[in-house]
C-alpha positions in Angstrom: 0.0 0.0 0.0 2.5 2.6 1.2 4.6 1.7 -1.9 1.6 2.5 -4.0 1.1 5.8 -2.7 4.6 6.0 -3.2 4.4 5.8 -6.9 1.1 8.0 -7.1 2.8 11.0 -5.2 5.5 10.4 -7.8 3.6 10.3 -10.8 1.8 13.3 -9.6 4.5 14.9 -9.3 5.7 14.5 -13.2 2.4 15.5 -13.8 2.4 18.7 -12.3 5.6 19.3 -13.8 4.2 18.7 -17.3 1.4 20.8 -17.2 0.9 24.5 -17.6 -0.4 24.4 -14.0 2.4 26.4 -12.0 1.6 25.0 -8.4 4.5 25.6 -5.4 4.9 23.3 -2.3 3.1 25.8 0.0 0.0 25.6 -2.5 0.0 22.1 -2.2 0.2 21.6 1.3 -2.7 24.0 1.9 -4.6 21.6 -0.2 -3.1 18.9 1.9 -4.3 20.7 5.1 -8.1 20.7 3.5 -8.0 17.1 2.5 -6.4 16.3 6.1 -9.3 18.2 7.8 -11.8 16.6 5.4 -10.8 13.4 6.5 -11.4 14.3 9.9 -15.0 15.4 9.4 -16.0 12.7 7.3 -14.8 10.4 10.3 -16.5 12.3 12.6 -19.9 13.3 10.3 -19.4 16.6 10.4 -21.3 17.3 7.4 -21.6 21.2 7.8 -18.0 21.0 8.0 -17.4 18.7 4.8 -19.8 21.4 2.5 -17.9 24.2 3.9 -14.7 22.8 2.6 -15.5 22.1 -0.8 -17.5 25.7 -0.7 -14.0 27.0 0.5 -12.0 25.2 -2.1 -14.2 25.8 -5.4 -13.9 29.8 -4.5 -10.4 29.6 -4.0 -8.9 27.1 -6.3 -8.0 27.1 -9.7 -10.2 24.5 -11.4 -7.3 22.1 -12.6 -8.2 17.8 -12.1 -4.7 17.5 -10.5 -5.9 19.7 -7.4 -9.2 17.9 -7.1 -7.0 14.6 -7.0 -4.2 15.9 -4.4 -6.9 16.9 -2.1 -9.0 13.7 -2.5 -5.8 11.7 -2.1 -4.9 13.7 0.9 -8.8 13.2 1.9 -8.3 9.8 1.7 -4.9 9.2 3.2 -6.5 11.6 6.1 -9.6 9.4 6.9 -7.9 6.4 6.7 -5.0 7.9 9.2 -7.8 9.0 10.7 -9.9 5.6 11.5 -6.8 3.5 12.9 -5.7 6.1 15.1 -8.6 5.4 17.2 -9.0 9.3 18.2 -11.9 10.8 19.4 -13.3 13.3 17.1 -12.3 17.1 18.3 -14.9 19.0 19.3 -16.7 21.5 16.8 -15.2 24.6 18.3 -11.6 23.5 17.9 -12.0 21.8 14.3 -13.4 25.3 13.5 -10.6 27.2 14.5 -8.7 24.8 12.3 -10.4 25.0 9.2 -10.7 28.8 9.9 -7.2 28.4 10.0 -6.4 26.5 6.4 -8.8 28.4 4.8 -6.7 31.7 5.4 -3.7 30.2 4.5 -5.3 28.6 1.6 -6.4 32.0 0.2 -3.2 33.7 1.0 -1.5 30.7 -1.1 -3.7 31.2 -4.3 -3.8 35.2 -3.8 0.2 35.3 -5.7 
């Protein structure tokens, strides 16, 4: 599995560098932070939560399929993370702060 993702994050990486789509490490690990907090509400139903994220990435994002994928991989790796950590889910107060959080660093990201 890890080897998998492995070659994914690699291939995604030649893809990006392919592409007309200029995207810096900062960018993508704002997208990372989403898909990490996205996890974490679908784990813990926060379904407010889960539309507010996507609201926050269509409005700020560039529509390009490689960011859609990076944040659903990240999504993914997130919930699964996630699931076998056997956390409890944080509280709805404190997982706002966080998202409040990305969302500003996410806009400053895509603001340059």
């Amino acid at each position: 599995m890890r080897i998998k993702l492995t070659i994914i994050a690699l291939l995604s990486g030649l893809f990006w560098q392919s592409t007309s789509l200029a995207i810096n490490n900062e960018q993508l690990s704002t997208i990372a932070e989403m898909g990490r907090l996205n996890g974490i509400a679908l784990n813990c139903q926060y379904v407010q939560e889960i539309r507010q994220i996507k609201q926050i990435l269509i409005a700020n994002l560039p529509t390009k399929k490689a960011l859609g994928v990076w944040f659903q991989q990240k999504t993914n790796d997130a919930y699964i993370a996630f699931m076998n950590s056997h956390k409890t889910c944080p509280g709805l107060i404190h997982f706002d702060k966080q998202l409040e959080q990305a969302k500003r660093k996410l806009q400053a990201a895509y603001k340059k």
